[in-house]
C-alpha positions as CSV (number, residue, x, y, z in Angstrom):
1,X,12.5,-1.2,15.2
2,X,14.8,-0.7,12.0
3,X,12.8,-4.1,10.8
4,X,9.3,-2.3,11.3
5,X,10.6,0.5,9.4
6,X,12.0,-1.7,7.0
7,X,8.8,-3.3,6.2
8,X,6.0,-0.3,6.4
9,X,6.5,0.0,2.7
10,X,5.3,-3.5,2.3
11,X,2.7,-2.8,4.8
12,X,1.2,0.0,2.7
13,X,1.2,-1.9,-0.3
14,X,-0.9,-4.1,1.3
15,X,-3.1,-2.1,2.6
16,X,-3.5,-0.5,-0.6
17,X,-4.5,-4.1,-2.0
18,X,-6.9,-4.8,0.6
19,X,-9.0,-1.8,-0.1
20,X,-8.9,-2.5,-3.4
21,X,-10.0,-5.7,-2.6
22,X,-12.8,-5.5,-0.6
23,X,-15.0,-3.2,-3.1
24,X,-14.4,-5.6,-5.4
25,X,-16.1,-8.6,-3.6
26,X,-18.9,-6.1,-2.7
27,X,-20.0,-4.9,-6.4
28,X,-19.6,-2.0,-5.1
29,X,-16.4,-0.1,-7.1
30,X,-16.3,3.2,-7.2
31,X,-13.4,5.8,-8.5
32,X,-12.9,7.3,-4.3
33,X,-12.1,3.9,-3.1
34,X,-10.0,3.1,-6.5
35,X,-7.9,5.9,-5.9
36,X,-7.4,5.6,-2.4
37,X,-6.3,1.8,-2.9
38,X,-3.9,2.7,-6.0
39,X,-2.6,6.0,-3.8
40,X,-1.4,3.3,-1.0
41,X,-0.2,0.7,-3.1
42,X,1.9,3.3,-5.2
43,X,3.1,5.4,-2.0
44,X,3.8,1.8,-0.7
45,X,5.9,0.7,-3.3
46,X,7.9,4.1,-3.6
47,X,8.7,3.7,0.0
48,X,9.6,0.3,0.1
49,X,12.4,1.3,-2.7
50,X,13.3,4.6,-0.8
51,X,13.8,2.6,2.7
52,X,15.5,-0.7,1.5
53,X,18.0,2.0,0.2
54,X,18.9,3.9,3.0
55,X,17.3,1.5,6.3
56,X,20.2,-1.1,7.0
């Protein structure tokens, strides 16, 4: 369970990626799904640091 946790930061950041991602390969960018993918990937990599800090 701890290894889940451990790992959900890298989850989100992936996430975050992927819908970045997938408007790109559509032509279809606009700012929503831009700031929904960067709000993941930074809320991803914010708790990644925050949980490899205090997860053991």
């Amino acid at each position: 369970m701890k290894e889940l946790l451990k790992n959900s930061g890298v989850i989100l950041v992936l996430i975050g990626v992927a819908i970045l991602a997938i408007p790109q390969f559509s032509h279809s960018t606009t700012n929503t799904s831009l700031v929904i993918g960067a709000i993941f990937t930074v809320l991803g990599i914010i708790a990644t640091i925050i949980l490899y800090k205090y997860v053991e």
